[in-house]
MMTF fields as JSON, N, C-alpha, C and O atoms, coordinates in Angstrom:
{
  "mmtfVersion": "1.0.0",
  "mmtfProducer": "UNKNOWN",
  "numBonds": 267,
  "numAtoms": 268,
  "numGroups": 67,
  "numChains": 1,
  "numModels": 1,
  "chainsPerModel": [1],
  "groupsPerChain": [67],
  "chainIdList": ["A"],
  "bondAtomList": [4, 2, 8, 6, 12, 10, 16, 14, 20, 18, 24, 22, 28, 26, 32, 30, 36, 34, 40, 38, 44, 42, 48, 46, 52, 50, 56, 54, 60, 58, 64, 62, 68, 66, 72, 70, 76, 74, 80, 78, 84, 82, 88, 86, 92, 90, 96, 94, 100, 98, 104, 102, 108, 106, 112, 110, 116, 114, 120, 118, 124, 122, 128, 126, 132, 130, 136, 134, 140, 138, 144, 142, 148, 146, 152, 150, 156, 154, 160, 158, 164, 162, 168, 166, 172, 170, 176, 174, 180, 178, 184, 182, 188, 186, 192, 190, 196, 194, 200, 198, 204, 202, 208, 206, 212, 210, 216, 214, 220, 218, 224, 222, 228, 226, 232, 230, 236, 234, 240, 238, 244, 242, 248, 246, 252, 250, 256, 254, 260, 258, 264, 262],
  "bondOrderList": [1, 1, 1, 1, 1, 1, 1, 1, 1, 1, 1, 1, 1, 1, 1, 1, 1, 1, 1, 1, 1, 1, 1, 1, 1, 1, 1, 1, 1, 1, 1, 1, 1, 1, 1, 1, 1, 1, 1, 1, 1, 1, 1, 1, 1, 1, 1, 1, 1, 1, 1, 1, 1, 1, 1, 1, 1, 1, 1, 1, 1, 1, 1, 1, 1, 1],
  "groupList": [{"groupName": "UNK", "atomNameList": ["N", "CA", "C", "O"], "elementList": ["N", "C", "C", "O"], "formalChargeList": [0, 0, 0, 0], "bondAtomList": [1, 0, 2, 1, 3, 2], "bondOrderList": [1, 1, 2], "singleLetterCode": "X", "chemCompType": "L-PEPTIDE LINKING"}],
  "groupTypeList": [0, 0, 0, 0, 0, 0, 0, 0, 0, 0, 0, 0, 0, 0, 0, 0, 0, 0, 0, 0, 0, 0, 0, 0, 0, 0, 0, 0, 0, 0, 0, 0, 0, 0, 0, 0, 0, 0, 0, 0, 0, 0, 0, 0, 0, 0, 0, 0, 0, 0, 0, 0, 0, 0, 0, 0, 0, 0, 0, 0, 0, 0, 0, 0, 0, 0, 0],
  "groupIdList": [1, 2, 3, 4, 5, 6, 7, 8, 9, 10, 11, 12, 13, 14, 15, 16, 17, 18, 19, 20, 21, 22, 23, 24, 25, 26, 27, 28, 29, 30, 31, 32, 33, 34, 35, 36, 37, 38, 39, 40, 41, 42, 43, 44, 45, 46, 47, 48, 49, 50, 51, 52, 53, 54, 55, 56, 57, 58, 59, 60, 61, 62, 63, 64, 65, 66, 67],
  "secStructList": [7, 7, 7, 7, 7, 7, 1, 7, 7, 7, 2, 2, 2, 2, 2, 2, 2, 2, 6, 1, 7, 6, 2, 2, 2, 2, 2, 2, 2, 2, 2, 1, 1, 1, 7, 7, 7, 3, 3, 3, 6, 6, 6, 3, 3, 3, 7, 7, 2, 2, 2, 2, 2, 2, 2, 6, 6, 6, 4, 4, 4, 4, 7, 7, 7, 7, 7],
  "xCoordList": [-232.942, -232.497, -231.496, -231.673, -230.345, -229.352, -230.008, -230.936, -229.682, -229.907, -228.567, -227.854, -228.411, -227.243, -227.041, -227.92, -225.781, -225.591, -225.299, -224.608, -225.929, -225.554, -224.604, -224.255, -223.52, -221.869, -222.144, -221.155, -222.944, -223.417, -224.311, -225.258, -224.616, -225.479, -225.957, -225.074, -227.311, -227.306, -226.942, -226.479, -227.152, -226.879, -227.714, -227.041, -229.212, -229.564, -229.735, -230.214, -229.214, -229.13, -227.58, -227.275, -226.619, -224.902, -225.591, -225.409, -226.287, -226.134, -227.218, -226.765, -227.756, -228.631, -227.505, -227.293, -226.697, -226.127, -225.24, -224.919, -224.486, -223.711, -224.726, -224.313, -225.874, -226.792, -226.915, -227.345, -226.741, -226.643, -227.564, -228.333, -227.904, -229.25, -228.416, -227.271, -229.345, -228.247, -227.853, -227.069, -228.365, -227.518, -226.246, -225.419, -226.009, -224.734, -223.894, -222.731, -224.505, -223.801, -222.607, -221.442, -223.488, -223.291, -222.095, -221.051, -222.517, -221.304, -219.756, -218.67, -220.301, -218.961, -218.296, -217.097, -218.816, -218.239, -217.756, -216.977, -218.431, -217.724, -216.776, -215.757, -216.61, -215.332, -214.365, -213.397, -214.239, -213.43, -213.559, -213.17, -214.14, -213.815, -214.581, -214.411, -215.239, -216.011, -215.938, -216.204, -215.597, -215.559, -216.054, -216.803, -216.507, -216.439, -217.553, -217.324, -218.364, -219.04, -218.722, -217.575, -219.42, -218.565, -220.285, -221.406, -219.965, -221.081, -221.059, -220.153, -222.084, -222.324, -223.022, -224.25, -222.611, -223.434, -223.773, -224.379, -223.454, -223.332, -224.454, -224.627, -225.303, -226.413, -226.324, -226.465, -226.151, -226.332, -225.022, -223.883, -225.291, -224.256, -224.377, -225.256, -223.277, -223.54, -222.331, -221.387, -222.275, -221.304, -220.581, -221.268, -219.537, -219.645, -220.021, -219.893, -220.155, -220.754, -219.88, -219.971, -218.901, -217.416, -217.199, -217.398, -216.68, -215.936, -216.871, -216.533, -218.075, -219.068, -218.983, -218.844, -219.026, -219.187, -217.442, -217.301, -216.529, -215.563, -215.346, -214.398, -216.152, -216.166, -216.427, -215.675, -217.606, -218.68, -217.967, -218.425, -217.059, -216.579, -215.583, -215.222, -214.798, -213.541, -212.38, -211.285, -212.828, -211.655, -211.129, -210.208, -211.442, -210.904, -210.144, -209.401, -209.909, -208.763, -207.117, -206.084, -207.465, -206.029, -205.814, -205.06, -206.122, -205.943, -205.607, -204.6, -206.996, -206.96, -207.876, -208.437, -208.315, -208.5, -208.832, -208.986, -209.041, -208.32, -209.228, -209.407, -209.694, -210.267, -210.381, -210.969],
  "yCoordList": [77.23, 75.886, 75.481, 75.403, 75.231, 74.484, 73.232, 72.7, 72.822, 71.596, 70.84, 71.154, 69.702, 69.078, 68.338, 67.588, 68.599, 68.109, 66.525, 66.142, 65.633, 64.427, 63.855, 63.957, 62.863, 62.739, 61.081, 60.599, 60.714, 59.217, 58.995, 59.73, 58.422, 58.14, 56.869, 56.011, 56.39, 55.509, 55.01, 55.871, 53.538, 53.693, 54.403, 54.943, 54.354, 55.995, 56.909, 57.716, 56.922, 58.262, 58.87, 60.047, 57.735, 58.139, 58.241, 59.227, 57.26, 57.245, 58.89, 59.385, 59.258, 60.452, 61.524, 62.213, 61.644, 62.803, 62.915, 64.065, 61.739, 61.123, 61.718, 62.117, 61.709, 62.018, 60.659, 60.692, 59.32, 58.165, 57.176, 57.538, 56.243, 54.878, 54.289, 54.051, 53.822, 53.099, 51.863, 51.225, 51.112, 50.136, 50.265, 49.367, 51.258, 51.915, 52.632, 52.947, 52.923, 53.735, 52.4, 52.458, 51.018, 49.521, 49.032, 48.536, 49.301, 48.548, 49.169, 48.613, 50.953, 51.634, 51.276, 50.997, 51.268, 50.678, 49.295, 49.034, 48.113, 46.99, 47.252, 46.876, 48.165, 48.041, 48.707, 47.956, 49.708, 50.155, 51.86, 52.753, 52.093, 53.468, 54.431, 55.647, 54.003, 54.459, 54.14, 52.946, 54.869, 54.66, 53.524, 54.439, 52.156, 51.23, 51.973, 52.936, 51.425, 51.855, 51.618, 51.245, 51.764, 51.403, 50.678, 50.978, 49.953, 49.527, 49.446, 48.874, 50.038, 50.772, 49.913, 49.836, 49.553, 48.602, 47.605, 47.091, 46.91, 45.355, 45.363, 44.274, 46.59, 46.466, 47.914, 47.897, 48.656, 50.191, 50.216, 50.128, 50.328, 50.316, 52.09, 52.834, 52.154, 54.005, 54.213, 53.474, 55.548, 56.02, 57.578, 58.415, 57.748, 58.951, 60.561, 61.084, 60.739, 62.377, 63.617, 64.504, 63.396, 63.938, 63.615, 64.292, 62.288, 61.492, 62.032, 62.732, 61.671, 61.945, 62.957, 63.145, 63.922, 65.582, 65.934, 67.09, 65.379, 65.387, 64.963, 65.44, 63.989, 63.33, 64.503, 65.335, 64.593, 65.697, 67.282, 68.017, 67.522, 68.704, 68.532, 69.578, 67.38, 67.358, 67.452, 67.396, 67.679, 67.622, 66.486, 66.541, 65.409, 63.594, 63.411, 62.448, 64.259, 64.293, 64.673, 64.441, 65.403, 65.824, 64.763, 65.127, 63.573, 62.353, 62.53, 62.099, 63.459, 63.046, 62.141, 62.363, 60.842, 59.821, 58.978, 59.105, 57.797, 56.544, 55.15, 55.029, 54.262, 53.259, 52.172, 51.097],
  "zCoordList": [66.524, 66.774, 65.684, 64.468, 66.455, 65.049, 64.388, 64.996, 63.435, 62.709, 62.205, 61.251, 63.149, 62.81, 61.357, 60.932, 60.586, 59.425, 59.697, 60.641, 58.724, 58.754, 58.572, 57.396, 59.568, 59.112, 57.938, 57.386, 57.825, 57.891, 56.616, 56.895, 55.348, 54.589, 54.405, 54.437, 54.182, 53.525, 51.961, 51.212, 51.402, 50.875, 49.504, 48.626, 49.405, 48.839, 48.827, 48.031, 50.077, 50.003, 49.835, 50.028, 49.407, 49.033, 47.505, 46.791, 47.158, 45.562, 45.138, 44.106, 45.388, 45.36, 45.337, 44.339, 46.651, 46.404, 45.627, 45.327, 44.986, 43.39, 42.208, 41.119, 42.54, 41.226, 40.834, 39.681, 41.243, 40.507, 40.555, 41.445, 40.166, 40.668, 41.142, 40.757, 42.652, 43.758, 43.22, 43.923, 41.625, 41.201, 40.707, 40.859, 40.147, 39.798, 40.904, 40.653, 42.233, 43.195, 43.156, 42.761, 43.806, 44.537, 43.82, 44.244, 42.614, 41.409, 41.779, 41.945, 41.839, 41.562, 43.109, 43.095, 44.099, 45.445, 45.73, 46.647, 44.609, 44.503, 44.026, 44.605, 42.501, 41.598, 42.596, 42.716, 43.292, 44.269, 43.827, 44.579, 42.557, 42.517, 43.543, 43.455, 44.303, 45.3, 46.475, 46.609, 47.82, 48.781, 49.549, 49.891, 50.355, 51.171, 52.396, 53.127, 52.328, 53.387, 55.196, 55.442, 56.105, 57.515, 57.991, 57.58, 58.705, 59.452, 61.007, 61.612, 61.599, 62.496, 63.629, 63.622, 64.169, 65.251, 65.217, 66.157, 63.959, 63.645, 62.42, 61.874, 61.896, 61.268, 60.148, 58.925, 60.705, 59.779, 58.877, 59.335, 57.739, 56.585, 56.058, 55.623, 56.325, 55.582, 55.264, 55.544, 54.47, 54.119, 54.615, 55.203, 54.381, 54.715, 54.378, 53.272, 54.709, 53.809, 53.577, 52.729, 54.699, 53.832, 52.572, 51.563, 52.707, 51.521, 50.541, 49.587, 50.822, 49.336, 48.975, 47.766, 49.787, 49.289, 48.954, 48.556, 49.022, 48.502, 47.322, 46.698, 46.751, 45.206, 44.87, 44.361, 45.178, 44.573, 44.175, 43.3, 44.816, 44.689, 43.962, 43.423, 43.644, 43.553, 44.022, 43.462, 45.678, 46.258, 46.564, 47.38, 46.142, 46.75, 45.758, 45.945, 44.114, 43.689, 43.927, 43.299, 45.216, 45.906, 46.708, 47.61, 46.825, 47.18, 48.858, 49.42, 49.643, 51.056, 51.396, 52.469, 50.598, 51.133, 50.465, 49.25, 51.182, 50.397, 51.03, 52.242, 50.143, 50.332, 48.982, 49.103]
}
């Protein structure tokens, strides 16, 4: 059975895969250095798991994306 990867995070579970406490995830997404979450049906706030795993790697320094 495949197991689908998640495109979507909450928000601790964005700050977890940062390694960070979701009070510090919140801050760095107010200050802007962190991606903007999307909200999903008028209620679900998440993030993306690209974008994140792009911090994470370093590839969001080649500046393919932007918020």
């Amino acid at each position: 059975m495949n197991r689908q990867s998640p495109i979507f995070a909450s928000e601790r579970t964005a700050a977890k895969m940062l390694e960070m406490p979701c009070a510090d995830f919140k801050r760095l997404v107010e200050k802007g250095a962190l991606p903007k979450p999307v909200t999903i049906g008028g209620e679900y706030v998440r993030w993306s798991v690209r974008e994140l795993e792009a911090i994470k790697s370093g590839e969001i320094m080649d500046g393919q994306f932007e918020w």
